[in-house]
MIBA-681798 format. One line per field, with one value per residue (C-alpha): residue in one letter; x, y, z. Coordinates in pm, 1 decimal. Each point is the difference from the previous one (the first is absolute). Example, Ala and Ser with C-alpha at 12.3 -4.5 7.8 and 13.67 -1.06 7.14 Angstrom:
// MIBA-681798
rest <- (a,s) $
X <- (1230.0,137.0) $
Y <- (-450.0,344.0) $
Z <- (780.0,-66.0) $
This chain:
// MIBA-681798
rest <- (x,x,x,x,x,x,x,x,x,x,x,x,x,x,x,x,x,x,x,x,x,x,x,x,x,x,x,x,x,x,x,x,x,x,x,x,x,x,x,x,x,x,x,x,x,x,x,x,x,x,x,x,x,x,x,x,x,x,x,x,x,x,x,x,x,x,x,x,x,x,x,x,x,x,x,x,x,x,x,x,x,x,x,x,x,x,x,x,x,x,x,x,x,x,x,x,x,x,x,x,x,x,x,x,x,x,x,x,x,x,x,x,x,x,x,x,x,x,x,x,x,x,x,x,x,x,x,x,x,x,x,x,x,x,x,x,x,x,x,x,x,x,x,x,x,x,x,x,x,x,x,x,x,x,x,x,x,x,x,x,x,x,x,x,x,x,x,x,x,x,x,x,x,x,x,x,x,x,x,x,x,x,x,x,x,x,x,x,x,x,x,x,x,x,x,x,x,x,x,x,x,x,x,x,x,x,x,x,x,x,x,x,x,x,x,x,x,x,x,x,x,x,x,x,x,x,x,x,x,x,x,x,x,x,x,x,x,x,x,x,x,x,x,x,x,x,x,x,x,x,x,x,x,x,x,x,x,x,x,x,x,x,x,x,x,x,x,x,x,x,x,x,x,x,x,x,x,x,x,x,x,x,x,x,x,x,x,x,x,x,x,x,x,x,x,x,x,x,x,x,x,x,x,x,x,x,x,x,x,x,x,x,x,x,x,x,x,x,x,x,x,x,x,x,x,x,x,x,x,x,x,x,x,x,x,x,x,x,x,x,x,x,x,x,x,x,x,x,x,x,x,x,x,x,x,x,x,x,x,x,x,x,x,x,x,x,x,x,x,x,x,x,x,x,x,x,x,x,x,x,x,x,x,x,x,x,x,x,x,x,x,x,x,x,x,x,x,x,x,x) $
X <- (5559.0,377.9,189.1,299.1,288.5,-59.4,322.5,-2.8,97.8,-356.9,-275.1,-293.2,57.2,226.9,435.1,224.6,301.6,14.6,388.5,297.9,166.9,353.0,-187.1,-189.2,322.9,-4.0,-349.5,-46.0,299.7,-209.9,-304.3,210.7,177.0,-251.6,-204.8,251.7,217.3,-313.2,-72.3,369.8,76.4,272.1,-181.0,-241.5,216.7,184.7,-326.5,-149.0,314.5,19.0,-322.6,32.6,336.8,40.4,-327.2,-195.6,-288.4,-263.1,-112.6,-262.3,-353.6,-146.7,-348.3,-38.5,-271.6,-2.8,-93.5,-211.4,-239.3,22.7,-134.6,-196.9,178.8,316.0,250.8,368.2,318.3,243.8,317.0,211.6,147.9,190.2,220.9,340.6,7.2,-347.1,-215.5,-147.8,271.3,282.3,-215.4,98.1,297.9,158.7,-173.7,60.4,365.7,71.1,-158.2,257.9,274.5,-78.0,-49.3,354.5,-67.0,236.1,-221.5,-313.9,-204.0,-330.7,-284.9,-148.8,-232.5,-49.1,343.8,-52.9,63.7,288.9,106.3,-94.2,203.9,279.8,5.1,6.7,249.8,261.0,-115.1,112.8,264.5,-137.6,17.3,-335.6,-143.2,-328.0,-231.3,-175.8,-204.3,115.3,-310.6,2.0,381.8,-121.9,-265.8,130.3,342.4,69.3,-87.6,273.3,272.3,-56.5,50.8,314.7,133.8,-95.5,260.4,-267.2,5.8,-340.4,-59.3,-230.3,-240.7,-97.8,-212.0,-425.3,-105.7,282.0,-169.8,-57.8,-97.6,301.1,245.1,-165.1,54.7,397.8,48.4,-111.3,216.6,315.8,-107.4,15.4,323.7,167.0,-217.9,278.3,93.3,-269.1,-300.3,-341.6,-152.3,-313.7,-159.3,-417.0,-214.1,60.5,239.9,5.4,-85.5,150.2,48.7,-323.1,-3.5,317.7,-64.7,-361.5,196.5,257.1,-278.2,-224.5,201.8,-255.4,-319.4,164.1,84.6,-356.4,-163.0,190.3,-19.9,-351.9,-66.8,139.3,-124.1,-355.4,-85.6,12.3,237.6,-155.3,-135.6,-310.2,129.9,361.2,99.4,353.6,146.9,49.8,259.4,161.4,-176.1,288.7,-116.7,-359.2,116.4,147.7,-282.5,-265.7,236.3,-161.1,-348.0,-22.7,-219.5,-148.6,-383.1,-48.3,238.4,-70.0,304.3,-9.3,253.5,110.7,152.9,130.2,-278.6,271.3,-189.7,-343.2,-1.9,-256.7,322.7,324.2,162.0,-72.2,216.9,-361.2,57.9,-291.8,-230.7,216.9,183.4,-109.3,173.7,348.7,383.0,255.5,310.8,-49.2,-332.1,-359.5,-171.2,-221.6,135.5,-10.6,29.0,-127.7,-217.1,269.3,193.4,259.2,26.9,-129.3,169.0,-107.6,-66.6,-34.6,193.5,133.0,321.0,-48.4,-348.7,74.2,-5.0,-199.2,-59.3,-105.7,103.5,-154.2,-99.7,-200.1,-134.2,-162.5,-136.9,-164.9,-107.5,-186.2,-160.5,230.2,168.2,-193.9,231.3,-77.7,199.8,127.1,93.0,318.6,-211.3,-161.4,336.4,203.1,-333.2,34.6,381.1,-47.7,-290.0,228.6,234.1,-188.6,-255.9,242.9,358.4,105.6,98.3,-89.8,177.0,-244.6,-34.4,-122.8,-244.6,-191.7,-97.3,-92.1,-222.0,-223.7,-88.4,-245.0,-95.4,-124.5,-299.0,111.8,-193.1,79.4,132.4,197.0,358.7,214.1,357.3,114.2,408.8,225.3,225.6,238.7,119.7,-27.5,353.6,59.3,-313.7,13.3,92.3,-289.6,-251.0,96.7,-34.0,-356.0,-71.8,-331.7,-157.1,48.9,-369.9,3.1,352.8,161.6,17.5,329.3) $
Y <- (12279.7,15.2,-237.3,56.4,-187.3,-25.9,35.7,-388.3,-43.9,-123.2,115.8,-122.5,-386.1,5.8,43.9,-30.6,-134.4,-406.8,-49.1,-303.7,145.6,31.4,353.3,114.0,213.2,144.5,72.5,135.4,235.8,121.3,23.3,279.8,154.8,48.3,298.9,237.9,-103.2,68.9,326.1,140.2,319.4,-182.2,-278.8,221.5,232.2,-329.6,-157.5,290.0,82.7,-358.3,-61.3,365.5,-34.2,-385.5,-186.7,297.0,109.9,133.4,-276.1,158.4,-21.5,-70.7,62.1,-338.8,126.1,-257.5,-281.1,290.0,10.7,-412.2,-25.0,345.6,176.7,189.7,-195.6,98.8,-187.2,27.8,-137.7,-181.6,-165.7,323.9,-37.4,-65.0,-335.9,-37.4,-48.5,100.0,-239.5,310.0,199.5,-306.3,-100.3,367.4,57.9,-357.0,8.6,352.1,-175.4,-270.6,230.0,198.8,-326.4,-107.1,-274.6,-80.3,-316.8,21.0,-287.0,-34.7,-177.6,20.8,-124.6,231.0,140.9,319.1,70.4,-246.1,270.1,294.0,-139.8,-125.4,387.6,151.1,-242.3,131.7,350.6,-69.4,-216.9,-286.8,-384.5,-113.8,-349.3,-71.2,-320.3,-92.0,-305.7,-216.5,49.3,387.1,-29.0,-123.2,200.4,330.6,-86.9,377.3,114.6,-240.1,123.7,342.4,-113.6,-179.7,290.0,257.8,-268.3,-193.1,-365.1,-165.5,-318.1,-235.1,-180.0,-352.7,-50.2,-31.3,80.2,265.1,319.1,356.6,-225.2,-258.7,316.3,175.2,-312.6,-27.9,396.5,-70.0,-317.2,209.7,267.8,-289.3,-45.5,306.7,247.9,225.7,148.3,-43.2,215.6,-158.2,237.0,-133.2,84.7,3.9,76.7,-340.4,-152.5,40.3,393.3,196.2,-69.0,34.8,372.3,75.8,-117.8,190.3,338.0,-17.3,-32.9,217.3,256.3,-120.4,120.8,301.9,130.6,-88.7,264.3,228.0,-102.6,-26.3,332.4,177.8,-209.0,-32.8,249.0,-253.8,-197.7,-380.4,-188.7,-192.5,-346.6,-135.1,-304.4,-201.4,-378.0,-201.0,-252.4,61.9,354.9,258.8,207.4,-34.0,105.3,290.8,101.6,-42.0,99.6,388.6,-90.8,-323.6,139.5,243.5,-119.2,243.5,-253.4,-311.3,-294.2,-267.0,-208.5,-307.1,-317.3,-259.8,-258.5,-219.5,-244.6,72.7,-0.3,-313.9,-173.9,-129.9,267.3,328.3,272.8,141.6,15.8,241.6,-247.6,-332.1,65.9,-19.7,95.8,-104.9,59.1,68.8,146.7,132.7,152.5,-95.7,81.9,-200.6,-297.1,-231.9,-343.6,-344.9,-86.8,-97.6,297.0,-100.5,320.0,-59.5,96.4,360.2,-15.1,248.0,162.1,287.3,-91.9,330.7,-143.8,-365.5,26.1,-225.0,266.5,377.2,282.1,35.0,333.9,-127.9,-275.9,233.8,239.1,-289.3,-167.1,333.1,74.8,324.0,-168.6,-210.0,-232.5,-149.8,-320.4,81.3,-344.2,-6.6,35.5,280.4,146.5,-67.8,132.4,341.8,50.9,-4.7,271.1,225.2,-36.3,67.1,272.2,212.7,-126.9,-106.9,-379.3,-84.6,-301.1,-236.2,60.3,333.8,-163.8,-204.3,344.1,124.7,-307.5,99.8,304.1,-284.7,-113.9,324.0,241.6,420.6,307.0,176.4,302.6,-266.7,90.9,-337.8,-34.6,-284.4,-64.9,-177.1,-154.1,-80.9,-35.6,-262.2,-77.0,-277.1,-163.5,44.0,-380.7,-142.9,255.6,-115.0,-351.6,38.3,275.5,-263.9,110.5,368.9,14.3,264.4,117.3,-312.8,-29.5,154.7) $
Z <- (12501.2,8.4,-219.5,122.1,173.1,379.9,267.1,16.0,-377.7,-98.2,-257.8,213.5,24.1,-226.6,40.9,266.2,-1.7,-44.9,-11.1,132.7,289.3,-171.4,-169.1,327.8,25.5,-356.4,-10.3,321.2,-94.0,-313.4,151.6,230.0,-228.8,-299.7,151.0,103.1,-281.3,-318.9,198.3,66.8,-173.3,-176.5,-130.9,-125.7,-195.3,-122.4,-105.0,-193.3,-180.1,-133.4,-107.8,-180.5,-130.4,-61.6,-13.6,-234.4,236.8,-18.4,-223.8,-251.4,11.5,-362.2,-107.9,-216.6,-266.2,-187.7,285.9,147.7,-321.9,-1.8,346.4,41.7,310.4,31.5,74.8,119.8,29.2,213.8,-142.8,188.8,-298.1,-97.7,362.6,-24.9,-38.5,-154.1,305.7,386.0,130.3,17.6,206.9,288.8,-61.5,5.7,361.5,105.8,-103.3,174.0,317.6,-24.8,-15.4,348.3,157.2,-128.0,-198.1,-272.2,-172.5,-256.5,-15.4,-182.8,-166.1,-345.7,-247.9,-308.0,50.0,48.6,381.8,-37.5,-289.2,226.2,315.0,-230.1,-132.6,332.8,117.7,-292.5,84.0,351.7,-37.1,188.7,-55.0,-127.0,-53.0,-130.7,55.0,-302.8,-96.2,-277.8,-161.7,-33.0,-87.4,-328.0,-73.8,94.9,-134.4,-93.8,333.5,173.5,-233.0,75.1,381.4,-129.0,-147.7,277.9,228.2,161.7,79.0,-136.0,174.0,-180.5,252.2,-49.9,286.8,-93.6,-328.6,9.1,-24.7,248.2,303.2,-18.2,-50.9,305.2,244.6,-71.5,14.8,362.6,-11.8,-43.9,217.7,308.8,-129.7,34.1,192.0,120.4,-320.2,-232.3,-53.9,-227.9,-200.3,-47.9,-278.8,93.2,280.5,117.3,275.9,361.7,136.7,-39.9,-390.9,-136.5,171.5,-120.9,-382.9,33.2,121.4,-248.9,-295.8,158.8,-239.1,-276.7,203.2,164.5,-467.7,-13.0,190.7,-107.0,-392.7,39.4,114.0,-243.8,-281.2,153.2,275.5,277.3,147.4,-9.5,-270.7,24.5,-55.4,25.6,-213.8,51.1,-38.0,323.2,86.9,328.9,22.0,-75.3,-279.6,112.6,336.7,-134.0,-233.6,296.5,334.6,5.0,-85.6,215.9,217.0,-255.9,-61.6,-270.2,-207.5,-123.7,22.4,-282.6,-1.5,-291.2,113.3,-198.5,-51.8,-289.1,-92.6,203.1,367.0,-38.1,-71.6,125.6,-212.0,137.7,227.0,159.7,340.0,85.8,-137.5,64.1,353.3,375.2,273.9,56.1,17.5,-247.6,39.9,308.3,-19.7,26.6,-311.2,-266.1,-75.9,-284.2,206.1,64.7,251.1,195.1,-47.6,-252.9,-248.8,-372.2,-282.0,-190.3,-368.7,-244.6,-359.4,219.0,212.7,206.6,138.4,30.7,388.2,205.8,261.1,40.5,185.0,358.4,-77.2,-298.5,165.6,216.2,-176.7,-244.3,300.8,112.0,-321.4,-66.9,-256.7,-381.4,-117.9,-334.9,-123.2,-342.0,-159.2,-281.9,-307.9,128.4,110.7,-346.5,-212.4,184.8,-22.5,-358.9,46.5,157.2,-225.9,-271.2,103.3,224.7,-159.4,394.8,-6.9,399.7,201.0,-21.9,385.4,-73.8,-282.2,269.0,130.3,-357.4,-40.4,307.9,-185.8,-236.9,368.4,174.6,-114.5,-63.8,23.5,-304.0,246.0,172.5,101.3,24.2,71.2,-141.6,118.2,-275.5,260.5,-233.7,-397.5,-235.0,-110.4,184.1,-63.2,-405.2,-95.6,253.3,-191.1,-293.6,67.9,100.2,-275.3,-40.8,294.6,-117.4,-165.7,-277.6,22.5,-7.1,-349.1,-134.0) $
């Protein structure tokens, strides 16, 4: 089965572009211009050099040997959180931003939650030299306080969003708002395989860099060029999508993916969409929804501002739907007890986005000849004072 995109913009059911009429125009004009531009010469060249020179790539693969002997398989990491900017989210915006330019756009918008694509579009803004503003809710403002300075100082405009419980979702909804607003100028770089088409395509091709190391890594550290099981966080779907885009339709390898359950997706206070959603529309695609019965979205809760998002990617939505893809909900105990088990048995602190993947490994039975790649989407600075002020839930290394 393929998993891909179709021509229409849809993963199965799933996609499309569900969008006000004042940005038929803009989107259209992307949906164009995105092929040729991604596989021009000069993009190319332009891409490669920056994610060689700039960003860091390849990112290393690391043979964890401590968490291998805890859970009895090999287990590799792909770090992410050792990017410029300390996570997947540079991969994007340096394609995305590149894309803007040869379309002659001379505005940045975006969306953020965690901060760190708001950092990573903020940084490729000032690279640039491009006017960048950067929706926020009110509620991640405050909890990833470093993150927004660093966005501050890179010459970004952070707007706080007051809308809903002010988190990913809210911030999302007036990106688009601005974008109606001044569509001539302005390009979105979205920051996850969600939106209308053809952004989830373009944020899986741009992190596709992740998968494409992979194979290569693999093979010379194991003989082959696939692992048996892949392991990564899920919010929107970018660094999963990236991790999974060259073995999507790979049987050989098995896809487990962590959501964010928060409190226990048997309550009001959970971001599992897999488990929670049904069909529906938000911001401009069909996908999972988190929603009402009468439609009206619900609001995503969990620890982790990067996966507080009450929707999934269409692509992931898919794939779940079809079986290709496990998706375990990984509440914020869980998540906070293994961030601190990274940290101590492999000396990596891991956003806790990245931990909700690391707790799925208690989840999920190994083979001890098991080869799992396990992506750290992103590093634990930002998230230091919220670990520490749920060091309780840490288990046995919680007590320091």
């Amino acid at each position: 089965m393929d998993y891909q995109i179709d021509k229409r913009g849809f993963y199965g059911k799933f996609g499309g572009a569900y969008i006000p009429e004042i940005l038929h125009k803009c989107v259209h004009d992307l949906q164009e211009a995105y092929i040729p531009i991604i596989e021009s010469d000069d993009f190319r060249r332009e891409y490669r050099d920056l994610l060689r020179d700039y960003v860091g790539r390849p990112s290393p693969l690391y043979f964890a040997r401590r968490l291998s002997e805890k859970y009895q398989c090999r287990i590799f990491l792909k770090r992410e959180d050792l990017n410029h900017t300390g996570a997947h989210k540079i991969n994007n915006t340096v394609g995305q931003i590149l894309m803007a330019k040869k379309m002659g756009k001379t505005r940045i918008i975006a969306e953020t939650g965690a901060g760190q694509h708001g950092v990573a579009t903020a940084t490729v803004c000032a690279l640039m030299d491009m006017k960048c503003e950067v929706f926020m809710g009110k509620t991640d403002v405050e909890r990833q306080h470093t993150n927004v300075e660093r966005m501050r100082m890179l010459g970004a405009t952070v707007h706080p969003v007051t809308t809903g419980n002010m988190t990913l979702s809210d911030a999302c909804s007036e990106a688009i708002r601005d974008w109606c607003c001044h569509p001539a100028d302005t390009f979105y770089i979205v920051g996850s395989t969600m939106g209308p088409h053809p952004y989830p395509d373009i944020v899986a091709r741009m992190q596709s860099v992740i998968s494409e190391e992979l194979k290569v890594q693999l093979m010379e550290k194991i003989g082959r060029d696939y692992p048996d099981t892949l392991m990564a966080c899920i919010g929107g779907g970018s660094n999963a999508a990236g991790t999974i885009y060259h073995y999507m339709n790979d049987e050989r390898v098995r896809i487990i993916l962590a959501e964010a359950g928060g409190h226990g997706v048997d309550t009001d206070f959970t971001a599992a969409t897999i488990h929670r959603g049904t069909e529906g529309i938000i911001h401009g695609a069909r996908t999972l929804v988190m929603q009402t019965e009468d439609g009206q979205i619900e609001e995503a809760f969990t620890i982790s501002a990067g996966l507080d998002y009450p929707g999934i990617g269409p692509m992931h939505a898919n794939m779940a739907e079809k079986k290709r893809t496990n998706v375990l909900a990984v509440n914020d105990d869980e998540a906070i007890a293994a961030g601190y088990e990274l940290t101590r048995l492999e000396g990596i602190i891991p956003a806790i986005e990245s931990a909700h993947a690391l707790a799925a490994l208690k989840k999920v039975e190994f083979k001890p000849d098991e080869v799992v790649v396990l992506t750290v989407s992103g590093r634990g600075d930002k998230d230091v004072q919220t670990y520490l002020n749920n060091k309780h839930m840490a288990g046995e290394y919680g007590n320091f």
